[in-house]
C-alpha positions as CSV (number, residue, x, y, z in Angstrom):
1,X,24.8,-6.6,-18.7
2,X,27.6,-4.4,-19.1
3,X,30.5,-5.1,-21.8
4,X,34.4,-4.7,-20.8
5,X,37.7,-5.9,-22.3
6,X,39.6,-8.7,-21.2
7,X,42.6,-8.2,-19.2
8,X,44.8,-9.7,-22.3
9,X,42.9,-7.1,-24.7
10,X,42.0,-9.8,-27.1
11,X,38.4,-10.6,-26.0
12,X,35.1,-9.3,-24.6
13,X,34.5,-9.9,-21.1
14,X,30.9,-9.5,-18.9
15,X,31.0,-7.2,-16.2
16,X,31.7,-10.5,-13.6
17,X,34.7,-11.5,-15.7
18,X,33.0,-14.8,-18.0
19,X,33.9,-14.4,-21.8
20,X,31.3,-12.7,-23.9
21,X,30.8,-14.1,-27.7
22,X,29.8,-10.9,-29.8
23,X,27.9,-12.0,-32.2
24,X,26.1,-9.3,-34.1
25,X,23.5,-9.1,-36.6
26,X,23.3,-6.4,-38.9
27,X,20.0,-4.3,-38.1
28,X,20.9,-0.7,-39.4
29,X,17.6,0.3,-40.3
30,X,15.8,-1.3,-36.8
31,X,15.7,2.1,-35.4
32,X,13.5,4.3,-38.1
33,X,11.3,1.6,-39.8
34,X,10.2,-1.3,-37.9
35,X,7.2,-0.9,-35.7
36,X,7.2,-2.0,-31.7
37,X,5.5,-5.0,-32.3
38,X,7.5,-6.1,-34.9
39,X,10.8,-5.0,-33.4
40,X,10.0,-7.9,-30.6
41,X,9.4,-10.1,-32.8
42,X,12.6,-9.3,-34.9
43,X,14.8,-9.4,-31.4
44,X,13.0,-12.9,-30.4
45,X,13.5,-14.4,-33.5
46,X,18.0,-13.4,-33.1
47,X,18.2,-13.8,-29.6
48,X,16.9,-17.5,-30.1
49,X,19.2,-17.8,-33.2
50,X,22.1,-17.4,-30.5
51,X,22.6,-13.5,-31.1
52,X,24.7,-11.5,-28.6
53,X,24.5,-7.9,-29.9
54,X,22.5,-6.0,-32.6
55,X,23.8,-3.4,-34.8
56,X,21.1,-0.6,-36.0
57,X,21.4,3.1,-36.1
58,X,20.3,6.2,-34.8
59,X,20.1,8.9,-37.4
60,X,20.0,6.0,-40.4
61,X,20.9,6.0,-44.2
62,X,18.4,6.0,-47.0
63,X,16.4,9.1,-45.6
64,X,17.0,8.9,-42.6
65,X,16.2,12.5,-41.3
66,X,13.3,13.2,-43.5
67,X,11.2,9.7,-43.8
68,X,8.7,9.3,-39.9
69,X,10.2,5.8,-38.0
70,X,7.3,3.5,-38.0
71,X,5.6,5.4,-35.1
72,X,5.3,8.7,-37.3
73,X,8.2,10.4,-36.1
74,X,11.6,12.0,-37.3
75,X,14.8,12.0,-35.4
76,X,15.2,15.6,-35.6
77,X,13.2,19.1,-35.0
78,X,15.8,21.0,-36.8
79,X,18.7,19.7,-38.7
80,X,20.8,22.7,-39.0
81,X,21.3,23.2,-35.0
82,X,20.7,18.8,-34.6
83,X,17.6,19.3,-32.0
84,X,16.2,16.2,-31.8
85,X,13.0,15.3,-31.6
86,X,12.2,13.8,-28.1
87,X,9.8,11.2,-28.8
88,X,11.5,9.6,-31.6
89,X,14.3,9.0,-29.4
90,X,12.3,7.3,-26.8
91,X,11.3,5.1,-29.3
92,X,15.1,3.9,-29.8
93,X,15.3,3.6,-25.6
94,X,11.8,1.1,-25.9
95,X,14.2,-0.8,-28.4
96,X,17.0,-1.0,-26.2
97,X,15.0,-1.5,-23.4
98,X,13.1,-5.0,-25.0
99,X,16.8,-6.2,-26.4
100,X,17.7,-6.0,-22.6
101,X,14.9,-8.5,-21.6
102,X,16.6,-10.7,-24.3
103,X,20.2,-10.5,-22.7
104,X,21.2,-8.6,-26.0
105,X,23.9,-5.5,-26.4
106,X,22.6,-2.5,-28.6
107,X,25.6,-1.9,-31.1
108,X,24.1,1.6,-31.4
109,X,25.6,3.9,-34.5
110,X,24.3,7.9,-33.2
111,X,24.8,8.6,-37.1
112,X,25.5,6.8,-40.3
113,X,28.5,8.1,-42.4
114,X,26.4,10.3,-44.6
115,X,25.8,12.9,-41.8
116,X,29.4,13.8,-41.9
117,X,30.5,12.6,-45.8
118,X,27.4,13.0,-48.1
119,X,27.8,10.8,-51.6
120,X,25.8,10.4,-54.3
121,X,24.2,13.9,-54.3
122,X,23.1,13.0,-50.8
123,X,22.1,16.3,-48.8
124,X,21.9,14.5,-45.1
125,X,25.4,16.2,-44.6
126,X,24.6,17.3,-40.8
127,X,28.1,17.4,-39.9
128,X,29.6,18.4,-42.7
129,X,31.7,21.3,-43.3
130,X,29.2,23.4,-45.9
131,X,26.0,22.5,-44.7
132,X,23.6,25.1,-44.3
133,X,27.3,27.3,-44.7
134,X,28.5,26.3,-41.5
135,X,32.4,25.7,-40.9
136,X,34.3,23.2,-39.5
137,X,35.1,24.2,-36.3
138,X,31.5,24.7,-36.3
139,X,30.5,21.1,-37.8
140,X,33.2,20.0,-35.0
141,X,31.6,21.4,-32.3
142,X,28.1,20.0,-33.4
143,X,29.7,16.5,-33.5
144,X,31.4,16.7,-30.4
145,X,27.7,17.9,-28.9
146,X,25.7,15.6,-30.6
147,X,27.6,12.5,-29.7
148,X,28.0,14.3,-25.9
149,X,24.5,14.2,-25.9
150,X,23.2,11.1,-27.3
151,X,25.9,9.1,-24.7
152,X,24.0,11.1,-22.4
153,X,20.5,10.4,-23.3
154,X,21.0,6.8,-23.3
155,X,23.6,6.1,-20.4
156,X,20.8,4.6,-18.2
157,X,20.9,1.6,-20.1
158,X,23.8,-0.7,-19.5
159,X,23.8,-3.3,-22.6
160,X,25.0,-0.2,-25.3
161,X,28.1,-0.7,-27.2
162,X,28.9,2.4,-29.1
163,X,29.9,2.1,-33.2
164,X,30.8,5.8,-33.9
165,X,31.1,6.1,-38.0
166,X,29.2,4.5,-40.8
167,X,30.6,3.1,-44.0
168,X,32.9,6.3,-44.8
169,X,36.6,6.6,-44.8
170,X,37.1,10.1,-42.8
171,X,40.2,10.7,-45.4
172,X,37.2,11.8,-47.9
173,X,35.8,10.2,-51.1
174,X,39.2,8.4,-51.8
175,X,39.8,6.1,-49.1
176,X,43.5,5.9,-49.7
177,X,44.2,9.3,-49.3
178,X,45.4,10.2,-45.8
179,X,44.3,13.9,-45.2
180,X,42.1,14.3,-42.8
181,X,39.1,16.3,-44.6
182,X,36.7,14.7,-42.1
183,X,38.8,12.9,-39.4
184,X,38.5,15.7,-37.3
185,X,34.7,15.5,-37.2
186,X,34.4,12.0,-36.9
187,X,37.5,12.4,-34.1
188,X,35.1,15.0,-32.1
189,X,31.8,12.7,-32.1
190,X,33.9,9.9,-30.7
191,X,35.5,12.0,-28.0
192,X,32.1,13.8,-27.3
193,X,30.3,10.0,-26.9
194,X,33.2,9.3,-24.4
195,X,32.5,12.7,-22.3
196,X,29.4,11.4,-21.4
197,X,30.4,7.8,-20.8
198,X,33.6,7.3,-20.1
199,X,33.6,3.7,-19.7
200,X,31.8,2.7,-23.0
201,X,32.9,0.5,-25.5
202,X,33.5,2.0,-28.3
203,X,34.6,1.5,-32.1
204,X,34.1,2.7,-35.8
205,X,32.4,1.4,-38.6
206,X,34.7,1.5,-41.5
207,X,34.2,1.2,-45.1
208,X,34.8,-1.6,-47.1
209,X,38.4,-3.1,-47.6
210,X,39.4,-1.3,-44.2
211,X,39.6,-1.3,-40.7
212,X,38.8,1.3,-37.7
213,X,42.5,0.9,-37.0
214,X,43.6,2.4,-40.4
215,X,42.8,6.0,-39.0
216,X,42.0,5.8,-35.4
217,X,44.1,2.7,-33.6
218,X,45.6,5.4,-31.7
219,X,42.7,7.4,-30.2
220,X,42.3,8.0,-26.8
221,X,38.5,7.3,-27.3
222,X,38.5,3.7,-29.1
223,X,38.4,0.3,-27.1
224,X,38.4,-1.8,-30.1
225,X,38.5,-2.1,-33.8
226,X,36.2,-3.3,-36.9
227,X,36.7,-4.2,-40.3
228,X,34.8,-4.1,-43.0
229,X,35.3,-7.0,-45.9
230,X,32.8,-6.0,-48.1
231,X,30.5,-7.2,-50.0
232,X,32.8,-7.4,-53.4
233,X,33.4,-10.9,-54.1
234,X,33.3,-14.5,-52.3
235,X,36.6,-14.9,-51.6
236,X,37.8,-11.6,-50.1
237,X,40.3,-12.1,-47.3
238,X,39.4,-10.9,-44.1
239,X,41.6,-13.8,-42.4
240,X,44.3,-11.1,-43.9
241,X,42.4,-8.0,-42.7
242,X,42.0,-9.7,-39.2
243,X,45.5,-10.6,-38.9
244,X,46.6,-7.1,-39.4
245,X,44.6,-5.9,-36.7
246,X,45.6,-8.7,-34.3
247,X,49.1,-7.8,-34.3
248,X,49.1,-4.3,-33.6
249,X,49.8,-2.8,-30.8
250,X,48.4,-1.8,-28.4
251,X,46.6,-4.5,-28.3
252,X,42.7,-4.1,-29.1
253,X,39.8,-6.9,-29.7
254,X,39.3,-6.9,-33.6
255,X,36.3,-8.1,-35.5
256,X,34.5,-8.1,-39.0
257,X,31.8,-5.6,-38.4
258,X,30.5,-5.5,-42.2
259,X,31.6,-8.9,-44.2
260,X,28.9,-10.2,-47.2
261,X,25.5,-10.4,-46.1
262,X,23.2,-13.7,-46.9
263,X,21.9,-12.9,-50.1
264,X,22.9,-9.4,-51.2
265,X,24.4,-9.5,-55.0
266,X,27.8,-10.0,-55.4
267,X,29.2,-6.7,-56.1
268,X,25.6,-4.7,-55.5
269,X,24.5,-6.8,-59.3
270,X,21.8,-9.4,-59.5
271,X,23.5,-10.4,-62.8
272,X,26.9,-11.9,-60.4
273,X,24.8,-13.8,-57.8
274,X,23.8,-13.0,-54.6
275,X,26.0,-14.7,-51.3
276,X,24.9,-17.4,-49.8
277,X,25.0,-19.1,-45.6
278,X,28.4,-21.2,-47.4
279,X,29.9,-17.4,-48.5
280,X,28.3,-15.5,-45.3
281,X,29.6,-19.2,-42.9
282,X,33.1,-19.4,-44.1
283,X,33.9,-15.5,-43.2
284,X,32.9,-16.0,-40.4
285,X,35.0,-18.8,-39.5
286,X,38.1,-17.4,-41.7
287,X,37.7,-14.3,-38.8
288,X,37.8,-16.1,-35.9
289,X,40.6,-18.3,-36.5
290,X,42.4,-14.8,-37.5
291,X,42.3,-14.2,-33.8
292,X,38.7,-12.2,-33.8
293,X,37.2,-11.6,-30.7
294,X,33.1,-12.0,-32.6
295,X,31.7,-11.5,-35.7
296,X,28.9,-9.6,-37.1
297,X,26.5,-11.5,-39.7
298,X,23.9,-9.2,-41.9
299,X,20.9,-10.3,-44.2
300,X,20.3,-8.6,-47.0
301,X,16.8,-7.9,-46.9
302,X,17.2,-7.4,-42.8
303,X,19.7,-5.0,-42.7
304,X,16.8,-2.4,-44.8
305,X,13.7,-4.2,-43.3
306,X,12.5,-4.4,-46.6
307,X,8.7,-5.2,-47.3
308,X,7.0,-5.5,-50.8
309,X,6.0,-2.1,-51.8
310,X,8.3,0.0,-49.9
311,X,11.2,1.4,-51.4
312,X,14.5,-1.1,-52.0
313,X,17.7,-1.2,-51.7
314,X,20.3,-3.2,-54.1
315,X,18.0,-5.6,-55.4
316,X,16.0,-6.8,-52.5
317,X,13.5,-9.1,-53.0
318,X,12.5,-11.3,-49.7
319,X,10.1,-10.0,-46.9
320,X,12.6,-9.7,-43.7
321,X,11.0,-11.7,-41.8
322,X,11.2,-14.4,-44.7
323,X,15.1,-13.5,-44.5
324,X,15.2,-13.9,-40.9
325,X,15.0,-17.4,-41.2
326,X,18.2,-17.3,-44.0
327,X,20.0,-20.5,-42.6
328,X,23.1,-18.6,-42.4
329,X,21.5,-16.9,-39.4
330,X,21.1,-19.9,-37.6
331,X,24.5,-21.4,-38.1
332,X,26.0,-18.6,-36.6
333,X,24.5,-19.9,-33.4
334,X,26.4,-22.9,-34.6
335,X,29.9,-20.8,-34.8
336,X,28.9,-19.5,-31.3
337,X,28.1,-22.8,-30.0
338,X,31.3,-24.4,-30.8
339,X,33.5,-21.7,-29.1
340,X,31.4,-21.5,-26.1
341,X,32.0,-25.3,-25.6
342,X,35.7,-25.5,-25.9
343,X,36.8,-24.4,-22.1
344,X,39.6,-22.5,-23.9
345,X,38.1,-20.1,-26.1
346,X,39.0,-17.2,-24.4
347,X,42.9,-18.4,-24.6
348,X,42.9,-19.8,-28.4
349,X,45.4,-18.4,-30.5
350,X,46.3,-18.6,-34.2
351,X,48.5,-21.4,-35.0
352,X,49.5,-21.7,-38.2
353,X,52.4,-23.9,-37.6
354,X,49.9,-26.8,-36.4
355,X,48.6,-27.6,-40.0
356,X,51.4,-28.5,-41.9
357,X,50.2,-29.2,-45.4
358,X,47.0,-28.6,-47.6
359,X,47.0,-24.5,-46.4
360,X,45.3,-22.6,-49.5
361,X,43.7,-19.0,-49.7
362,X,39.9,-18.5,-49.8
363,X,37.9,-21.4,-50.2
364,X,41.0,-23.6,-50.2
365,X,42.1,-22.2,-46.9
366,X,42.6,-23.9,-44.1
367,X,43.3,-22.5,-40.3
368,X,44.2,-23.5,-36.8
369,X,43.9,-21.9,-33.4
370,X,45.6,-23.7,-30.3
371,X,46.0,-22.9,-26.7
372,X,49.5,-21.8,-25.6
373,X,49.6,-24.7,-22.7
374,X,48.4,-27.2,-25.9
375,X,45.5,-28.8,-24.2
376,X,43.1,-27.8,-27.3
377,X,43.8,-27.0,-31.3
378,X,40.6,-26.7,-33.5
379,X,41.3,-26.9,-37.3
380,X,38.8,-25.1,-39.8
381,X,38.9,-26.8,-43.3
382,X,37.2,-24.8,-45.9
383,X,36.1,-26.9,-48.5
384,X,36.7,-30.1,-46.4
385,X,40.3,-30.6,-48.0
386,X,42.3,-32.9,-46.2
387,X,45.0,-31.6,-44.0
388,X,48.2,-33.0,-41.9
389,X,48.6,-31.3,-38.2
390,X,51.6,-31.4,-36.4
391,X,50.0,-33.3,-33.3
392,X,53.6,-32.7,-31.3
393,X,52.3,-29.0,-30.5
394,X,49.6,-30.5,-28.1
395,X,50.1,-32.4,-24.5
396,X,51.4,-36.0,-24.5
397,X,49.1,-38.8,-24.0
398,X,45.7,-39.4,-26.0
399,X,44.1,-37.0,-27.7
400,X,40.0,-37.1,-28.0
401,X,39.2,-35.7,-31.8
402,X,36.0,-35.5,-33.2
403,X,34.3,-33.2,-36.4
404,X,32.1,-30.3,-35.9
405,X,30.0,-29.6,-38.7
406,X,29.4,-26.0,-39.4
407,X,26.2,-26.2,-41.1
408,X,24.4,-28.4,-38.8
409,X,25.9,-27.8,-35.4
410,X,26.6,-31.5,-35.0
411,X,29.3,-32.9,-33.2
412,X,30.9,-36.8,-34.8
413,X,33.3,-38.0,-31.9
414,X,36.2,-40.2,-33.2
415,X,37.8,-42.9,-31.4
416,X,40.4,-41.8,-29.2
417,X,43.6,-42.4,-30.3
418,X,47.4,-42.2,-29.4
419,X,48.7,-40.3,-32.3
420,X,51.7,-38.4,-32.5
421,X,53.8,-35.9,-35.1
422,X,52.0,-34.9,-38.4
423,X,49.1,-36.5,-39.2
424,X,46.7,-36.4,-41.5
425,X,43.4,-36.0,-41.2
426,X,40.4,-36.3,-43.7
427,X,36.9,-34.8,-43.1
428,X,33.8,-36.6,-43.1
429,X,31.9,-36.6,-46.8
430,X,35.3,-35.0,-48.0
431,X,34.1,-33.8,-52.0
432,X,36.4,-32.4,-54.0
433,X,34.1,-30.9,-56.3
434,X,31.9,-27.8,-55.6
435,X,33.8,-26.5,-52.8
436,X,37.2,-26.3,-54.1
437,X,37.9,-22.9,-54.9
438,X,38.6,-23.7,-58.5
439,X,35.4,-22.1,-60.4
440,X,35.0,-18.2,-61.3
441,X,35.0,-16.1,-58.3
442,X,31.3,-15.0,-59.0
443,X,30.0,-18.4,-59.4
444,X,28.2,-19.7,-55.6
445,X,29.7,-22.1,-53.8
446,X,28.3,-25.8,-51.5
447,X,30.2,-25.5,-48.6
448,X,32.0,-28.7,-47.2
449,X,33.2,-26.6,-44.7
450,X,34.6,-29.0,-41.1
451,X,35.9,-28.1,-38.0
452,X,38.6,-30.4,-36.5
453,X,38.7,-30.2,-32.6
454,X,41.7,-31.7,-31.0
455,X,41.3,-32.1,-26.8
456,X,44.7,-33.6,-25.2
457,X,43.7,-35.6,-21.9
């Protein structure tokens, strides 16, 4: 089950060469409050969604060292020297082991951002410089160790991706800045995971509005990058973001690994909304016709596992398992579906050139990806607005079009036909109204969201 990199650098590859969709969903809490029983049951319900990976956390946020897992256990024996607690951890190899059974990759985070950058009056601070009056070299050297050690501990398994990081900026409380007050530590966990397994994938979780690349593009210890778009508004632009990352070199897959979950408030307030599948869909698509190599899609009430009665985060109000069944979760299976059925996936580029006319930004956008030999083009209209494509860029002869639908998973075939040049092209049930990025940017959206596919031959 083992993860590589494609030859080109762009995509994900299995171990026999075959292109590997990641698609992740957003489990950070998995690890320290869901029970065995229910942890199957959780894994069942997103491998049969169409799921590839799932994201979740080792030493997790929200009390993470001081509240038992679900089994009555905490990570560690002593936090000052990081001795962990034995049978806790072999709680997170039973997990890894059962997500295995499923064909699914462990996106596995050894410690969320707070271990190294406390906020908030936090005092989980592990890593950090000043905990328990340790230095840095000495917060260094415990990084370095602990992630040494937890590659280590789990290299038996082969479906682990490593996400070293967790929603902090390692340039300290202002993201902008460009000192290093914490790069170092967050620099020695990654090269410490990569001791101990030297062929791992491997990226970092950044937080929102930036990418993995902004600080560590260059490190000898990262295989590919993530960006986080947030969860600040509906129309954030990680097409942009994605882009970015794309056309750097050297050359490194890119994905979203943090963009709005399915019902989490718009900017952390009840009183803006919450984001729906339409908001939670259309980054999703924005991404991969950026040139993304996968996406990762989160829940709101999944990422915490939340359960009446237990303490919440941001407003939750669902039962997980009720928010398991979010229909954003299944039409990611649709997103992975419609790659996995074009032959060219793996060699689909951005092509913005092919669509000629009715481009917008955010919910007006609209985005193409074609193959270089231009035998395929597949055309993502956001709110369903019509568009023209420049039908020259693909192979002579007929061309066989039809409409995917994003929300359904439904393919309508069209006649094939002998066009040529610019044409236009209007989606089925094309509505002007909700979906046309002209309302407040709080307000929720009804996607009309279509997928043109364009096959020559």
């Amino acid at each position: 089950m083992a993860i590589g990199i494609s030859q080109d650098g762009r995509h994900f590859v299995h171990s026999d060469g075959r292109p590997f969709f990641y698609l992740a969903d957003t489990a950070w809490m998995l690890l320290n409050r869901v029970s065995k029983e229910d942890t199957v049951h959780y894994l069942r319900v997103r491998a049969e969604q169409g799921f590839t990976v799932i994201a979740a956390v080792a030493l997790a946020e929200f009390g993470g060292l001081s509240a038992p897992n679900a089994e009555g256990e905490l990570p560690l024996k002593n936090a000052g020297t990081v001795e962990p607690n034995p049978v806790y951890f072999d709680h997170i190899d039973y997990v890894i082991a059962e997500a295995a059974k499923l064909g699914l990759q462990i996106a596995l985070l050894p410690a969320w951002g707070d271990k190294v950058q406390p906020w908030n009056g936090g005092v989980d601070g592990i890593f950090s410089p000043g905990f328990q009056n340790q230095g840095r070299e000495q917060a260094m050297a415990k990084a370095y160790a602990y992630g040494a050690w937890i590659a280590a501990r789990f290299d038996r398994h082969d479906n682990i991706i490593w996400i070293n990081g967790g929603d902090r900026g390692p340039s300290g409380p202002n993201y902008a800045e460009t000192g290093q007050e914490y790069w170092d530590i967050w620099d020695a966990m990654g090269r410490g995971i990569c001791s101990a397994a030297p062929d791992c994938l491997i990226s970092f979780h950044p937080p929102g509005g930036y990418s993995s690349s902004y600080w560590f593009h260059h490190s000898s210890w990262l295989s590919f990058n993530q960006i986080q778009s947030g969860h600040w508004n509906r129309d954030i632009d990680n097409y942009a973001m994605i882009k970015l990352d794309y056309n750097r070199l050297p050359v490194r897959p890119t994905l979203d690994g943090e963009p709005c979950y399915e019902n989490h408030p718009v900017q952390y307030r009840l009183e803006f909304g919450v984001f729906n599948d339409y908001d939670a869909r259309k980054k999703a698509y924005h991404a991969l016709f950026a040139g993304a190599a996968g996406h990762t899609y989160g829940a709101h009430e999944v990422f915490q596992f939340f359960e009446p009665g237990q303490e919440k985060f941001f407003g939750a109000r669902l039962h997980w398992k009720e928010a398991l069944l979010l229909p954003g979760a299944r039409q990611m299976g649709h997103l992975r579906k419609l790659f996995e059925s074009l032959p060219q996936f793996p060699n689909l580029e951005p092509a913005p050139s092919f669509v000629l006319t009715g481009c917008g930004h955010g919910t007006d956008a609209v985005y193409a990806l074609k193959d270089a030999a231009g035998t395929c083009a597949v055309v993502y209209t956001t709110a369903g607005n019509p568009f023209i494509a420049d039908l020259s860029q693909l192979s002579e002869g007929k061309l066989a079009f039809s409409w995917y639908s994003p929300r359904t998973g439904d393919f309508i075939e069209m006649e094939q036909q002998s066009l040529s040049g610019p044409s236009a092209f209007v989606s089925p049930n094309a509505d002007p109204g909700m979906g046309d990025g002209k309302q407040a940017a709080w307000l929720p959206r009804v996607g009309n969201d279509w997928v043109l596919v364009c096959k020559a031959g």
